[in-house]
N, C-alpha and C positions, 0 to 999 in steps of 0.2 A: 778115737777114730779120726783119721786125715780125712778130709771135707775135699781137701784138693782144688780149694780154694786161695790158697795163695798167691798173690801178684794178680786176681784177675780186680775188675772194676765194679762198680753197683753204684745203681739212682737211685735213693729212694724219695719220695715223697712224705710230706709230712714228717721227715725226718729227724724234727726238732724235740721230740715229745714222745710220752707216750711209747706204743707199740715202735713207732717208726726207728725212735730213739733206741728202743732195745733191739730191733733189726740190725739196725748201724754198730752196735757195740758187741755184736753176734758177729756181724760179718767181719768186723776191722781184726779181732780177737782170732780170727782164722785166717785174715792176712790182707784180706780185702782192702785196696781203695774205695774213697768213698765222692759220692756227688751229694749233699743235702740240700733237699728244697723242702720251705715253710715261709712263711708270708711275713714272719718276724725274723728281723735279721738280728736282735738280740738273744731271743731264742737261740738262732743257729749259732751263733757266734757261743753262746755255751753250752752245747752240744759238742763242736767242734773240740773243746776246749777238756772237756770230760773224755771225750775218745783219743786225742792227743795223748791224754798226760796219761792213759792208760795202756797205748798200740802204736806202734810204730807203720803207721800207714800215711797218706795223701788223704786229706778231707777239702772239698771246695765246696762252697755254698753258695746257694740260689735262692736270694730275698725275695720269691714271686708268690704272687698271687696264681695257682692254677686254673681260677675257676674265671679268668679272661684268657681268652680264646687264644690272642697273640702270644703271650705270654707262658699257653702250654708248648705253643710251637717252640718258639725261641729256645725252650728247654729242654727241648727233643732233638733239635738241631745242632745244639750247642755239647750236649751226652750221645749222640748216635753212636759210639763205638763202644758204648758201657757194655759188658757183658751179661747184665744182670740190671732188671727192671724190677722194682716192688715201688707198686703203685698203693700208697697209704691214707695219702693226704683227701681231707673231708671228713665233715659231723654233719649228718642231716636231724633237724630236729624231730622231738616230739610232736603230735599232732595230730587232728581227725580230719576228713577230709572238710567239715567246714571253720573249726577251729586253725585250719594255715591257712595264710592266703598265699595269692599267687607270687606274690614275689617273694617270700620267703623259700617256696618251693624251687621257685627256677633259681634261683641263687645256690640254694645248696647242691640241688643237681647239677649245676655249671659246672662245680668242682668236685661231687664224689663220680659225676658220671661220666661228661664230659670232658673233665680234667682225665679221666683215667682213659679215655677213648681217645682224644686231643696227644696224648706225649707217648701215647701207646704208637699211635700209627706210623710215626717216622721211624721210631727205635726198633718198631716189630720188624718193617721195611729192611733197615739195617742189618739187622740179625740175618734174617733170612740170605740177605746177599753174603754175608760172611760163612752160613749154614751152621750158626750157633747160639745161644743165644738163650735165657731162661727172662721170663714174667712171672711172677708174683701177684696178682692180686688180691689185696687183704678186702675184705668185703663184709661180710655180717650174717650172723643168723637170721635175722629176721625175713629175709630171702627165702627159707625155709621153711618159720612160721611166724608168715602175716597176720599183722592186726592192724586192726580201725583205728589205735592208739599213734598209730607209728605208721600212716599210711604210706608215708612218702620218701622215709625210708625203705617199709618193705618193698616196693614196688622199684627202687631203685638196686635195692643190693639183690633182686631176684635178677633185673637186668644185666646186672653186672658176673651174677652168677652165669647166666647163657651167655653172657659176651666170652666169659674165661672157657667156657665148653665147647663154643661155638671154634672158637679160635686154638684152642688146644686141641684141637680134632684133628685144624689141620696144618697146624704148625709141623708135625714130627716129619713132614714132608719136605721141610727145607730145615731143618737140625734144630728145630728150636723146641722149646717145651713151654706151654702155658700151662698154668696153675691158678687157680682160688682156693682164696682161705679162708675160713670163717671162726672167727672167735666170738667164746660167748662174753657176757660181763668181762671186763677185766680191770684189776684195780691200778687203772694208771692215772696220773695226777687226776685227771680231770674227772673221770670216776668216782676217786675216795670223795675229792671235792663234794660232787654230787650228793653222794651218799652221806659225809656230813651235815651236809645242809637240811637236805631231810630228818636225819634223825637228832637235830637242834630242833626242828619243827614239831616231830611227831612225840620224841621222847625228851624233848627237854637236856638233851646234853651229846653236843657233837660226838662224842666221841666212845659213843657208844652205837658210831653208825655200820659194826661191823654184826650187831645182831640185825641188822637189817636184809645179809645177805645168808641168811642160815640156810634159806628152801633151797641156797644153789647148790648144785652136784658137787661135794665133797663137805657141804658147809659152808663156804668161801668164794668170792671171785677168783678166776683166774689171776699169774701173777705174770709181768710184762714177760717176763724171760721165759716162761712154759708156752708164749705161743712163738715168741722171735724164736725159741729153739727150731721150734718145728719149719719157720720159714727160711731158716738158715740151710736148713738138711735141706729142704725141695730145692735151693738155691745151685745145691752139689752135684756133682757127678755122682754121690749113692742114690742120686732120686731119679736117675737116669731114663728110667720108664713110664714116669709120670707125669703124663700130661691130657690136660682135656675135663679136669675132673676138679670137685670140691671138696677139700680138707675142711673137717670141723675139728677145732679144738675148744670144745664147748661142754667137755664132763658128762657127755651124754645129753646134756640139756634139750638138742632140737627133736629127740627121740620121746621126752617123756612126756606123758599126759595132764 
């Protein structure tokens, strides 16, 4: 299937890693230039270097921190003409509401919330004067089902959830299309990581950290490339009438009891 994505541009955030990382090697693979922002610039530097030696596209990197204010500007400022926004960058931690404290809280929010609000508004501005333009927001389940465990996430990717709906309503009025995404678990480095470490803790041998995820829908966590698939498609002209609304690619998970 053509995507019909070739020769156009895309930002993504957090592009170093992870989900973002599979975004990037989804979109370059269909023709895409690329913008990558991550806070390490070794990181990005192989990243860049992984999608080079695999696609013949333009990659430029952005060693910033999103979650200072200036620093989201600069980077909205400096991509305004990107075609294509997928806001990724952020990990809010675990937590209860008296088990975080405050700065841990506004720190993570600075960058999954107002980092995606902050590099949103110049580029959405842009888009719309052009009368084209797609957003991405990768966000999270937990938006859907909050807990006391994870307050400060959930209460942040539900925000994030109505900012993409809010603005996907009425984006389609000046040619643009927003989207949320929501993936469940998924085993990307910092994941497996995780899940290692627990199961050295709980079962005495890393590497048996993958009976740890059997309750998830299918057995398994998601894998990076089963959700970047899917953000690649919203990305296209086949996803042409979708906007305003949240994609779960989560196995059914935010549905089950």
């Amino acid at each position: 299937m053509d995507l019909k994505l070739s020769g156009r541009t895309a930002l993504i955030t957090g592009g170093s890693r992870g989900i973002g990382l599979g975004v990037a090697q989804g979109l370059a693979a269909e023709g895409c230039h690329l913008h990558l922002t991550a806070r390490n610039a070794t990181d990005l530097d192989a990243a860049r270097g992984k999608i080079l030696a695999a696609h013949k596209v333009n990659v430029t990197c952005h060693a910033l921190d999103l979650g200072v204010s200036e620093n989201a500007r600069k980077l909205a400022q400096a991509c305004r003409d990107v075609d294509i926004l997928v806001n990724n960058a952020g990990a809010i931690p675990q937590g209860t509401l008296t088990g975080l404290d405050e700065k841990t809280w506004r720190a993570s929010w600075d960058l999954k919330v107002f980092g995606y609000i902050n590099v949103t508004r110049d580029i959405y501005a842009a888009m719309c004067e052009r009368k084209r333009g797609v957003i991405v927001n990768i966000i999270g389940g937990a938006g859907e089902r909050p807990t006391a465990g994870y307050v400060a996430g959930s209460m942040a990717n539900a925000g994030l959830m109505a900012f993409s709906r809010a603005l996907g309503a009425e984006s389609p009025n000046h040619g643009v299309r927003v989207v949320g995404l929501n993936p469940s678990a998924t085993a990307t480095d910092r994941g497996v990581t995780r899940w290692r470490n627990q199961a050295q803790k709980d079962l005495g041998d890393a590497e048996r950290w993958q009976e740890l995820t059997k309750g998830f829908p299918f057995g398994r966590p998601a894998e990076v490339k089963e959700v970047a698939d899917v953000v690649v498609f919203l990305c296209s002209d086949r996803a042409s009438y979708v906007s305003g609304t949240i994609i779960s690619v989560d196995g059914g998970a935010a549905a089950r009891k």
